[in-house]
SEZA-489200 format. One line per field, with one value per atom (N, C-alpha, C, O): atom name; residue number from 0; x, y, z. Coordinates in steps of 0.05 Angstrom, whole numbers, plus 5000, padded with zeros to 4 digits. Layout:
<recs>
a	c(CA,...)
k	c(NUM,...)
u	c(X,...)
v	c(Y,...)
w	c(Z,...)
</recs>
This chain:
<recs>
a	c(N,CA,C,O,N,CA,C,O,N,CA,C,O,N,CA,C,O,N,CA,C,O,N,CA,C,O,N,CA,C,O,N,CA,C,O,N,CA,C,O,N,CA,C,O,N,CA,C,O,N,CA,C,O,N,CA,C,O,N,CA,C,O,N,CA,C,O,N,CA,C,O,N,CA,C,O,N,CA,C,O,N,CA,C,O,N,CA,C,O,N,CA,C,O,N,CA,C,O,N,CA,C,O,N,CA,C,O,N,CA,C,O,N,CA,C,O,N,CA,C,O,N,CA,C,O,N,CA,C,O,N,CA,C,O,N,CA,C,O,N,CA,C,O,N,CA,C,O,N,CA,C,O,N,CA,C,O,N,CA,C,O,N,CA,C,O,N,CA,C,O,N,CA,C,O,N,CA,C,O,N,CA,C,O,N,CA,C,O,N,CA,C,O,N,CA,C,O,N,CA,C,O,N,CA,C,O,N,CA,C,O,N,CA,C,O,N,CA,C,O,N,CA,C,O,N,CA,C,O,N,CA,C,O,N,CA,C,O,N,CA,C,O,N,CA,C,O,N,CA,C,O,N,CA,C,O,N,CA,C,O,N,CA,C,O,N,CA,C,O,N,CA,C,O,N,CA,C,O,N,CA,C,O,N,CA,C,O,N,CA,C,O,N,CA,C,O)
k	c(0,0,0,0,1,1,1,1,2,2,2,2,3,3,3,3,4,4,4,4,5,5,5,5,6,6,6,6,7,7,7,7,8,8,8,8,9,9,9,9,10,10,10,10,11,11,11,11,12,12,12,12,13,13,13,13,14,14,14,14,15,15,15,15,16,16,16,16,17,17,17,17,18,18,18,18,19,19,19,19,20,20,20,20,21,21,21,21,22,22,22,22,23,23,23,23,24,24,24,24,25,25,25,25,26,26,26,26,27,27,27,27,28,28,28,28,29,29,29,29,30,30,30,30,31,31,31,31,32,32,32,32,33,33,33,33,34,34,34,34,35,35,35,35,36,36,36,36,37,37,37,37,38,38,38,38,39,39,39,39,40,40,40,40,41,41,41,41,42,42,42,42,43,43,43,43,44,44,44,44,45,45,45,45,46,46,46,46,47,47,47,47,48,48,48,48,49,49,49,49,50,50,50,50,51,51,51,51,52,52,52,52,53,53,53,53,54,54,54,54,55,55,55,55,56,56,56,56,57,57,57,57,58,58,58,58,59,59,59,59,60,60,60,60,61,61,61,61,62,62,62,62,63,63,63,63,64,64,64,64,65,65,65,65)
u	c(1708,1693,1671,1658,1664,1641,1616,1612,1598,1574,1564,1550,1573,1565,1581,1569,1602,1614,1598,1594,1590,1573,1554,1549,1535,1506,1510,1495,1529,1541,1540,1522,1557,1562,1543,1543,1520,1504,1477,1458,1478,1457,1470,1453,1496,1507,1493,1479,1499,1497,1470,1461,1452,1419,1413,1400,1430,1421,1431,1424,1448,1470,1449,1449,1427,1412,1388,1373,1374,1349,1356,1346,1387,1390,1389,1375,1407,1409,1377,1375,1354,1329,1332,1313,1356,1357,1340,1347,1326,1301,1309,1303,1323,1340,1357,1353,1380,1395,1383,1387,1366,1337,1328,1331,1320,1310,1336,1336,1357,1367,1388,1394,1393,1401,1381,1384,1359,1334,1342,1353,1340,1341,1369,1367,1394,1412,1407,1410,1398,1397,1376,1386,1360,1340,1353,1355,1365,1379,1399,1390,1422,1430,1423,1434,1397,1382,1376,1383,1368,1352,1386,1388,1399,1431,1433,1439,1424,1429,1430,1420,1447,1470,1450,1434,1456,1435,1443,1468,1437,1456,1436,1413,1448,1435,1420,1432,1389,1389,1382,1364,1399,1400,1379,1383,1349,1325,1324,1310,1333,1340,1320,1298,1327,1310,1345,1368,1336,1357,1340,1316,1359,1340,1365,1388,1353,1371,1394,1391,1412,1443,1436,1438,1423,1409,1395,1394,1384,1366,1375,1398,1359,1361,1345,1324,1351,1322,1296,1293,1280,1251,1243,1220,1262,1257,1261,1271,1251,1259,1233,1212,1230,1209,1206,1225,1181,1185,1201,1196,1218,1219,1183,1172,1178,1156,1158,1175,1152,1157,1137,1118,1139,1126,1101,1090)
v	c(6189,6194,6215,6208,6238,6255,6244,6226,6265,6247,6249,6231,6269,6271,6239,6219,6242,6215,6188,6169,6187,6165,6163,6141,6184,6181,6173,6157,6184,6175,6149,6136,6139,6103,6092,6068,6104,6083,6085,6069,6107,6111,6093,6078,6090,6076,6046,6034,6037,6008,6008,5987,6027,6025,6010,5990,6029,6026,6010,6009,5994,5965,5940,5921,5941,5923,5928,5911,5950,5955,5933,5911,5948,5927,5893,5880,5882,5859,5849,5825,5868,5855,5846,5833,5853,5842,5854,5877,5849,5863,5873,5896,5852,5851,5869,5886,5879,5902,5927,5946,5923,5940,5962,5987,5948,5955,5970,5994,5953,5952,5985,6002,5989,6019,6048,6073,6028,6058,6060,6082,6037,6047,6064,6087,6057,6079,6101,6121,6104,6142,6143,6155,6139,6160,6167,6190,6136,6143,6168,6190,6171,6197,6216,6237,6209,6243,6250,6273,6239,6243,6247,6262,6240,6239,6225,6234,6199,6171,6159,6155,6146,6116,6101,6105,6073,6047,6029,6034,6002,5980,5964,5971,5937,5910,5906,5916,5892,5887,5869,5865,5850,5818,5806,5782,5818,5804,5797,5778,5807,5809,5836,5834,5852,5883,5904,5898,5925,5948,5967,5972,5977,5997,6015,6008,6046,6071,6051,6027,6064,6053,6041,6017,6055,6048,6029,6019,6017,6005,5974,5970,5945,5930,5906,5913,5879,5862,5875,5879,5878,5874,5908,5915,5925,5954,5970,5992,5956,5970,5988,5979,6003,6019,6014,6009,6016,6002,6038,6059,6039,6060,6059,6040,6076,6096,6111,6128,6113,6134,6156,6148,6176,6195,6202,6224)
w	c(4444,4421,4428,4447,4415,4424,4412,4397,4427,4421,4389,4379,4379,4345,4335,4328,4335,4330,4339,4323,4363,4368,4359,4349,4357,4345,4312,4301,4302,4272,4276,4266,4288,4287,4291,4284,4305,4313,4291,4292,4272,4259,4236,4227,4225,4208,4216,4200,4240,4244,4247,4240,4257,4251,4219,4214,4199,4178,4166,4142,4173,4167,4176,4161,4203,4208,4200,4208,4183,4163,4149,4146,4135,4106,4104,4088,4128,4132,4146,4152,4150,4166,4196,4206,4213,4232,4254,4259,4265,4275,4305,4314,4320,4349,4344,4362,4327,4319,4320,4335,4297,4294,4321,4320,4339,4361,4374,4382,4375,4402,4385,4401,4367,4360,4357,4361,4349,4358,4378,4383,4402,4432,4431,4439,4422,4435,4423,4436,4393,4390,4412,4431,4415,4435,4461,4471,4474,4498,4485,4494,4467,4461,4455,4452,4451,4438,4471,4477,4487,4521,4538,4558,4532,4537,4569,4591,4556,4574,4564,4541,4579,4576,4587,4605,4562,4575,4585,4586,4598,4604,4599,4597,4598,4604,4627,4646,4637,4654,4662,4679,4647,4660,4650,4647,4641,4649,4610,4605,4590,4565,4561,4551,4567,4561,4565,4572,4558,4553,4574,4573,4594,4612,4615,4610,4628,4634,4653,4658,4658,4671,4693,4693,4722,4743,4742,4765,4728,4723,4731,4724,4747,4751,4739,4728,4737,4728,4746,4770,4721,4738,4733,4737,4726,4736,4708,4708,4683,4670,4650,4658,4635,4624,4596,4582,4586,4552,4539,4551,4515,4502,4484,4473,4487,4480,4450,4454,4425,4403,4412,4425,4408,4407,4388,4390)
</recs>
């Protein structure tokens, strides 16, 4: 899938969890467009936080808005 295609799906399902109020959805799709706008991949890191791929429990960075 390219990345226009991804960022599509994921702005759809951003706006699928506005509608429904799900706030954990909410978050967790801001976090991937930015990771795709910065063009990084996120992962789990165990600790219940979303960090860059590398990233381990304990090591992860808050996303920031500008």
């Amino acid at each position: 899938m390219s990345t226009t295609q991804d960022a599509r799906k994921a702005a759809s399902r951003l706006a699928e969890a506005i509608r429904e109020g799900n706030e954990a959805s909410i978050v967790y799709w801001q976090v991937r467009l930015v990771a795709m706008e910065r063009g990084r991949r996120l992962r789990h890191t165990g600790d219940g936080a979303w960090g860059p791929e590398n990233a381990g429990p304990g090591h992860t960075a808050p996303i920031r808005s500008s």
